[in-house]
C-alpha positions as CSV (number, residue, x, y, z in Angstrom):
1,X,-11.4,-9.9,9.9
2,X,-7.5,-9.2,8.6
3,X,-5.9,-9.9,5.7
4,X,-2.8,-9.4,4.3
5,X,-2.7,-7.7,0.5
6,X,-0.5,-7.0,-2.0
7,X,-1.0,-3.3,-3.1
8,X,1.5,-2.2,-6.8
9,X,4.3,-4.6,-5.3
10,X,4.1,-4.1,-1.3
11,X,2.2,-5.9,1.5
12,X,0.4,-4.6,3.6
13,X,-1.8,-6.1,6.7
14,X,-5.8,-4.4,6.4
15,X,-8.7,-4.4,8.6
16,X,-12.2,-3.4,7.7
17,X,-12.2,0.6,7.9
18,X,-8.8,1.1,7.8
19,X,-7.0,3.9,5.8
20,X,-3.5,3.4,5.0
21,X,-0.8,5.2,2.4
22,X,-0.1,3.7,-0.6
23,X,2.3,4.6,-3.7
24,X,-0.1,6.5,-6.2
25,X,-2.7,4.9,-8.0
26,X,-4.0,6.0,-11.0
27,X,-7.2,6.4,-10.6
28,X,-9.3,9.6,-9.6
29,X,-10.2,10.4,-5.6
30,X,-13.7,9.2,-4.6
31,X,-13.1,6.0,-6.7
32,X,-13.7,2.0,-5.5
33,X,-10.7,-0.4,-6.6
34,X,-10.7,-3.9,-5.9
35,X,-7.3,-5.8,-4.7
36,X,-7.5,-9.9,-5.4
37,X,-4.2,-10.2,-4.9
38,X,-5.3,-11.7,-1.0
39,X,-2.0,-13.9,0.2
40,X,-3.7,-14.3,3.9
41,X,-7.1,-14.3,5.3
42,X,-7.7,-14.3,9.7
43,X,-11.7,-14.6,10.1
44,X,-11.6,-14.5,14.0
45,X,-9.2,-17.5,14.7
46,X,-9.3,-18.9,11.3
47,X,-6.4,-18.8,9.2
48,X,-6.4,-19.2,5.2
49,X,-3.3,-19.1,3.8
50,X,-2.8,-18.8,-0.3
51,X,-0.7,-20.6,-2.4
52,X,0.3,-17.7,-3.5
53,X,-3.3,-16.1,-3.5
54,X,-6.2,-17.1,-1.7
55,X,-8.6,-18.1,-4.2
56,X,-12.2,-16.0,-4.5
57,X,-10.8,-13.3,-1.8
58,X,-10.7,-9.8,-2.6
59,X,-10.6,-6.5,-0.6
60,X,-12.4,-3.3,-1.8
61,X,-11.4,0.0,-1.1
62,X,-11.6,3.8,-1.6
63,X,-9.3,5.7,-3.1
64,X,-10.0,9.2,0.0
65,X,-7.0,11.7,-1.3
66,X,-3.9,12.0,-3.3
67,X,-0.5,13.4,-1.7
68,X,3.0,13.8,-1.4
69,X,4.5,12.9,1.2
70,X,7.0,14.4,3.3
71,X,10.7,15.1,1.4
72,X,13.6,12.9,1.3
73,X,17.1,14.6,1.2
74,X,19.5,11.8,-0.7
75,X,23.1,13.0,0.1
76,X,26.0,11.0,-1.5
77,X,30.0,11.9,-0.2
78,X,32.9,10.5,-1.5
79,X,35.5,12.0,1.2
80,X,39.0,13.7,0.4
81,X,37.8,13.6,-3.4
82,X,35.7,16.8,-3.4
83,X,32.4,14.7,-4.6
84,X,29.1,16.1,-2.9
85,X,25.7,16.0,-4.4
86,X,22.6,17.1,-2.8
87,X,19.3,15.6,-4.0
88,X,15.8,15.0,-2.4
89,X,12.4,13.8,-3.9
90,X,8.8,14.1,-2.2
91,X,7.2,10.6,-2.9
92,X,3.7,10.2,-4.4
93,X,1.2,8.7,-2.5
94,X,-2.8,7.9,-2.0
95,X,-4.7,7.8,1.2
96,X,-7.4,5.0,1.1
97,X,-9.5,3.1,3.3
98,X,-10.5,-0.5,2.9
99,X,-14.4,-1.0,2.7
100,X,-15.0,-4.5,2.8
101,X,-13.1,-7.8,3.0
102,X,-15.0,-10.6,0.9
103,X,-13.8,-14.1,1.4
């Protein structure tokens, strides 16, 4: 079974047992969250599509580790004016892995 979720603003396409990256939740490691935010569920050949959600579908998973992940360098250059700057950021992120898929 797939479905496609939205996760703090991005989609992302799960299977049962699947860990993925996500930006940082706020909750502790070793914690269950529940997403019902379901927009598309595939149960081997069979398609439900939401308008925008699917209606009674939710995907359960566990939150497995928090991270950063690897840095960014952001370099801006306006040429011939002498304007360089130099910045780079190391994004939050949590590792978790999708438990169940309830329809």
């Amino acid at each position: 079974m797939l479905a496609v979720v939205n996760i703090q603003g991005a989609q992302f396409k799960v299977a049962q047992g699947q860990r993925l990256y996500v930006n940082r939740i706020a909750q502790e490691a070793g914690e269950t969250i529940s997403f019902d935010e379901v927009m598309l569920l595939d149960n081997d050949g069979q398609v439900t599509v939401g308008k925008p959600f699917v209606e009674g579908a939710s995907v359960t998973a566990k939150i497995l580790d928090h991270l950063k992940d690897d840095k960014i360098i952001v370099f801006k250059k306006k040429r011939r004016k002498g304007y360089r700057v130099k910045n780079g950021h190391r994004q939050a992120l949590s590792q978790i892995e999708i438990e169940s898929i309830v329809s």
